[in-house]
C-alpha positions as MATLAB code, in Angstrom:
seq = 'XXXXXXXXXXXXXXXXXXXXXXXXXXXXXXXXXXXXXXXXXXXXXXXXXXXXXXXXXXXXXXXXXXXXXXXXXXXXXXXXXXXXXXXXXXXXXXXXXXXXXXXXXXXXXXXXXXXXXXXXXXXXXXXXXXXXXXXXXXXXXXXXXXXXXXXXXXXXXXXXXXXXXXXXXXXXXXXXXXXXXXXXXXXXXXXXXXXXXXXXXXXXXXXXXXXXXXXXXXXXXXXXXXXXXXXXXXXXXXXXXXXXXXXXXXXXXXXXXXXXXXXXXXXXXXXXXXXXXXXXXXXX';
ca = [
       0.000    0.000    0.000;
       1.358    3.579   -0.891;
       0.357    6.396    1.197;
       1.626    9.612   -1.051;
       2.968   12.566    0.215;
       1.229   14.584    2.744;
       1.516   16.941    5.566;
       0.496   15.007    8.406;
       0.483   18.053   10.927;
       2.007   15.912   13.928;
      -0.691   13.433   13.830;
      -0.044    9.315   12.860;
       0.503    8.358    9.550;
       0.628    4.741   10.472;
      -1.451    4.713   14.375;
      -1.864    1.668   16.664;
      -3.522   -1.107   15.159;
      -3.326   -0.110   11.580;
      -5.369   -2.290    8.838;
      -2.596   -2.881    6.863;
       0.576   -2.905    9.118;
      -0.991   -3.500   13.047;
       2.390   -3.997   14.132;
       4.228   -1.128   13.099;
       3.724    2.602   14.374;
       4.700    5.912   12.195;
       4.796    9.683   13.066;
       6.721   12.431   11.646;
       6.902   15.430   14.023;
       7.764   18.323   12.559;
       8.955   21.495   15.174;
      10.554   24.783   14.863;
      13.289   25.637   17.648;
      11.431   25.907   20.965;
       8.597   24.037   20.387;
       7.609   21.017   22.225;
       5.531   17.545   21.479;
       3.997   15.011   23.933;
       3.055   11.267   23.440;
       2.283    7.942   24.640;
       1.478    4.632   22.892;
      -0.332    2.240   24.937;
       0.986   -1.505   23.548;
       4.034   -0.256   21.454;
       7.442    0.425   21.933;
       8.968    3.466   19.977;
      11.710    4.956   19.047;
      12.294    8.966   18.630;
      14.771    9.260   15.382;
      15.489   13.289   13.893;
      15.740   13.512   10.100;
      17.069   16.458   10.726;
      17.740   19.340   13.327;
      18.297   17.919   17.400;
      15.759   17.751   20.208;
      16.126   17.168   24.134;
      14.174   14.107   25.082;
      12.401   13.537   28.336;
      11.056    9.578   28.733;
       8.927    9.219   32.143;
      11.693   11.732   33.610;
      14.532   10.254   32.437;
      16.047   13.317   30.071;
      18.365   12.814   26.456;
      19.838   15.537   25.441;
      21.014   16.850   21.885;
      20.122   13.854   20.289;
      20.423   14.923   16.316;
      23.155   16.855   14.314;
      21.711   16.889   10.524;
      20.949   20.045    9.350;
      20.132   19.678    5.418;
      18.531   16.312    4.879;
      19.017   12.993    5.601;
      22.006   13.147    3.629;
      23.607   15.349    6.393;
      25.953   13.235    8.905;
      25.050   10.515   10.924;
      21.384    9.490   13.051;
      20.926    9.296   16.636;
      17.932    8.043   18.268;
      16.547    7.366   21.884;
      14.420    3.851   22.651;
      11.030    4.655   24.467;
       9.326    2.141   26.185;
       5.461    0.481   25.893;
       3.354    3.178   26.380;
       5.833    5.304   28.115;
       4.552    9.258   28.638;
       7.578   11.209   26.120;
       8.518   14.680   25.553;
      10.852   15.984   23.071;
      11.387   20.199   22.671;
      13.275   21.218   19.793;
      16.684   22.974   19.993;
      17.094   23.431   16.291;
      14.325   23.320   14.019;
      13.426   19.365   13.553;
      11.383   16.914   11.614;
      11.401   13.676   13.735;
      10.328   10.357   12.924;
       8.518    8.179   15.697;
       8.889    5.054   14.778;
       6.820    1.729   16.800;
       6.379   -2.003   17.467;
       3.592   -3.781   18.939;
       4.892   -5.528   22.338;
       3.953   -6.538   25.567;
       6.569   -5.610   27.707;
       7.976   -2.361   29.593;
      11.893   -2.498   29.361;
      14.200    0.391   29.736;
      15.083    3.430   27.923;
      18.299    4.310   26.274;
      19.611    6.622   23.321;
      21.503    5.699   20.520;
      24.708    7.867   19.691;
      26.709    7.929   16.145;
      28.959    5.594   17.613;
      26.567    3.291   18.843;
      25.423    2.828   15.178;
      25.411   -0.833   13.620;
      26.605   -0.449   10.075;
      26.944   -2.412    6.726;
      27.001   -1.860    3.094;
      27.053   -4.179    0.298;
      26.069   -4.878   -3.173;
      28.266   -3.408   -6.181;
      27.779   -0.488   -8.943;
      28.277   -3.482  -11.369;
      24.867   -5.216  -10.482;
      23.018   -2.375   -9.123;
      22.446   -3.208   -5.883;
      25.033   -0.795   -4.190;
      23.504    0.118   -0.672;
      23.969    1.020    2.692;
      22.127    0.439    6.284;
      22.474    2.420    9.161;
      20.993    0.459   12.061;
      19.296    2.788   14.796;
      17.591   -0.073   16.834;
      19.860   -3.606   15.118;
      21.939   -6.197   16.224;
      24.031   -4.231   18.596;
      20.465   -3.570   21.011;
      18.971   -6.979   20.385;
      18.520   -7.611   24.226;
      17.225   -4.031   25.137;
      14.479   -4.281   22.757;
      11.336   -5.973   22.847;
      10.106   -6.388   18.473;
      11.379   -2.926   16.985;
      13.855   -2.728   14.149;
      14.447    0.469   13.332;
      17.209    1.463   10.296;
      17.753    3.883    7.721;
      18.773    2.707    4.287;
      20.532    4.725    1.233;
      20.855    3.493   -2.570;
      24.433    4.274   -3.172;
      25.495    6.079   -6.070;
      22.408    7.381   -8.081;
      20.352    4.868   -9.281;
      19.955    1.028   -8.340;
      18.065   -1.542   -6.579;
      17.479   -2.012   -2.905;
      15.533   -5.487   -1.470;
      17.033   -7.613   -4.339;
      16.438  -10.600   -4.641;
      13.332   -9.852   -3.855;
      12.417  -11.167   -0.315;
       9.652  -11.505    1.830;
       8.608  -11.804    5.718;
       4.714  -12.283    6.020;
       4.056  -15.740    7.824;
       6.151  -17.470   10.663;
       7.181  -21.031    9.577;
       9.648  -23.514    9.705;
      10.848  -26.499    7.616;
      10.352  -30.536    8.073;
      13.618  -30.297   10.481;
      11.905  -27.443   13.110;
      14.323  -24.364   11.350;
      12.855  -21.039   10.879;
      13.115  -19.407    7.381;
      10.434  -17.485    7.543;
       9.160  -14.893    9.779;
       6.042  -12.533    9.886;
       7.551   -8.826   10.287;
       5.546   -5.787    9.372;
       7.474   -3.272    7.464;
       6.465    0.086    7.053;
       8.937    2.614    5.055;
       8.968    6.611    4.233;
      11.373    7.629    1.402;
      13.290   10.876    0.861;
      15.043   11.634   -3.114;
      18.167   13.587   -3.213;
      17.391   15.745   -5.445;
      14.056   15.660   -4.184;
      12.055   16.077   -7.062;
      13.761   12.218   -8.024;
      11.532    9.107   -7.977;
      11.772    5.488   -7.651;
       9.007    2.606   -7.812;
       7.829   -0.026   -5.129;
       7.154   -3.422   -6.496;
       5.233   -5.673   -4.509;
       4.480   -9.420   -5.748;
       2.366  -11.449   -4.053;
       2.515  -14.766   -6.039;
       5.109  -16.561   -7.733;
       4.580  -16.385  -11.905;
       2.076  -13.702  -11.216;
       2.216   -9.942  -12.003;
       2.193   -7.809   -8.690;
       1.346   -3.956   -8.097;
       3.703   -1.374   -8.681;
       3.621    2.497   -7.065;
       6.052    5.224   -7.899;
       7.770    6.588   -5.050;
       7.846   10.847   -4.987;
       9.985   12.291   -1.589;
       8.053   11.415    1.063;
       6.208    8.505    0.370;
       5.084    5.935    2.172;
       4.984    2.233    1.919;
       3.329   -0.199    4.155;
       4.358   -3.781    3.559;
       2.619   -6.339    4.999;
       2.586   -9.389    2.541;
       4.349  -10.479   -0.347;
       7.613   -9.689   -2.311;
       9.082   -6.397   -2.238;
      12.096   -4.831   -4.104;
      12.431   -1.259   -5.207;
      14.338    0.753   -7.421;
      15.726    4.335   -7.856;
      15.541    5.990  -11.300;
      18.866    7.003  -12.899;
      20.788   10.362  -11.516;
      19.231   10.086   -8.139;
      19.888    9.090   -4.617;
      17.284    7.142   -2.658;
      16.763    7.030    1.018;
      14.195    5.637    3.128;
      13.319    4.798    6.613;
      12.281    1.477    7.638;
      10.647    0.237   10.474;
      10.238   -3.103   11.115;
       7.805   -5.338   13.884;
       7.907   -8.968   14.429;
       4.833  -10.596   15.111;
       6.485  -13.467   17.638;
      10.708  -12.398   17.393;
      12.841   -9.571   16.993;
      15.170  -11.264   14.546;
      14.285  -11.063   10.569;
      14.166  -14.037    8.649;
      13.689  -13.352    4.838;
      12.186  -15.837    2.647;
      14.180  -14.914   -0.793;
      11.993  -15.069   -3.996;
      12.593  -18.705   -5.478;
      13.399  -17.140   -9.068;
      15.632  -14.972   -7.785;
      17.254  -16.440   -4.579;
      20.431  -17.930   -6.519;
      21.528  -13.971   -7.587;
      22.483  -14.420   -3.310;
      25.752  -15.536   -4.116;
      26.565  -12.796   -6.934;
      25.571   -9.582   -4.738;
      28.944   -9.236   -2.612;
      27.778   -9.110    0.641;
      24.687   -9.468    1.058;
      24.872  -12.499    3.382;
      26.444   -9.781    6.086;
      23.475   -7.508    5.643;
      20.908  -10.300    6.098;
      22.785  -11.372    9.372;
      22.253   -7.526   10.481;
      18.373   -7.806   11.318;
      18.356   -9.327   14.266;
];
């Protein structure tokens, strides 16, 4: 499902117990310097992220401060984030004019807070300019905070160079199952996504196919859109000449960790992508 560009004015674009995507959660605050916003999500954990500008965060009392350093875009340095509880009472004032993304997760359990710094970030890139899969991840909420988080997955991904494919093979995550021996190699994860264009009048398409041999739906992607992914295979592509970025939030229905179920057409261009084995290990 594509949800085009919009001005949300503060409120949800993807609220608790969505019809498409009831795991995931999406705001996008946007604040000039001074200004303040409140929330609480009863039965998700969230997790505060700046796309650009830096706000002080107060969770139940417990206060982060100067978390963001971009300026421009998302292009602009590195992201910082801070982990929020279920249903934890948040604050966040602005220090420098900010759009913020709130991203969520359906779980059951209160943990603790904690921020993410730039050096805190998990990091990979892989692919190649040759097959046109050149990208990089920048995990927020990854591997490195698997035990302090209950469902969330929260990254930001970039097309690198200007042009190219991102999800290929094409992959997806809608069921939990397992094979004759008991392993997993499938598991249902909600994915929700918002894209940015560098320049940002650039565009890019969102395939989704939802049965093998069979023609799927396909929705160009302007700055801003929005993609909510709950079945089916998924891959997406950048036109020539620009630069595509978009933030992904992922929610496991039963685990944290991602397990992909790779497109049986496509699943043996695995072992011609260089690297792509260390990304897959990243979403845990």
């Amino acid at each position: 499902m594509h949800i085009a560009p919009y001005d949300n004015k503060n409120i949800p674009i993807v609220d608790a117990d969505d019809a498409t995507v009831p795991l995931n959660y999406l705001n996008i605050v946007k604040l000039k310097a001074g200004e303040a916003f409140e929330y609480q999500v009863p039965g998700y954990e969230t997790c505060i992220v700046p796309a650009t500008g830096t706000i002080d965060v107060s969770v139940e009392g417990v206060e982060y401060k100067a978390i963001g350093n971009r300026t421009l875009d998302v292009w602009d340095g590195e992201p910082e984030g801070v982990y929020v509880p279920v249903g934890a009472k948040v604050t966040f004032v602005a220090t420098r004019d900010t759009e913020t993304f709130i991203a969520g997760a359906r779980y059951d359990k209160v943990l603790e807070p904690f921020d993410v710094r730039v050096a805190q970030l998990d990091k990979v890139q892989y692919g190649s300019d040759d097959t046109k899969t050149h990208r990089k991840i920048k995990h927020i909420l990854g591997q490195a905070h698997h035990d302090k988080v209950g469902r969330l997955l929260v990254s930001e991904l970039f097309t690198v160079g200007e042009g190219g494919w991102s999800g290929f093979p094409a992959h997806k995550h809608d069921t939990d199952r397992k094979d004759a021996d008991g392993n997993i190699i499938e598991t249902r994860h909600d994915e929700t996504y918002n894209f940015r264009f560098r320049p940002n009048h650039g565009s890019g398409v969102q395939i989704i196919q939802h049965e093998e041999g069979k023609p799927g739906d396909a929705y160009q992607l302007m700055d801003r859109s929005t993609i909510l992914l709950r079945s089916g295979y998924h891959p997406c592509v950048a036109m020539p000449g620009y630069e595509m970025y978009y933030f992904t939030i992922l929610g496991g229905l039963s685990q944290r960790s991602l397990v992909q179920y790779f497109q049986p057409t496509h699943a043996y261009q695995i072992e011609t992508i260089p690297g792509i084995k260390d990304m897959v290990a990243k979403f845990k």
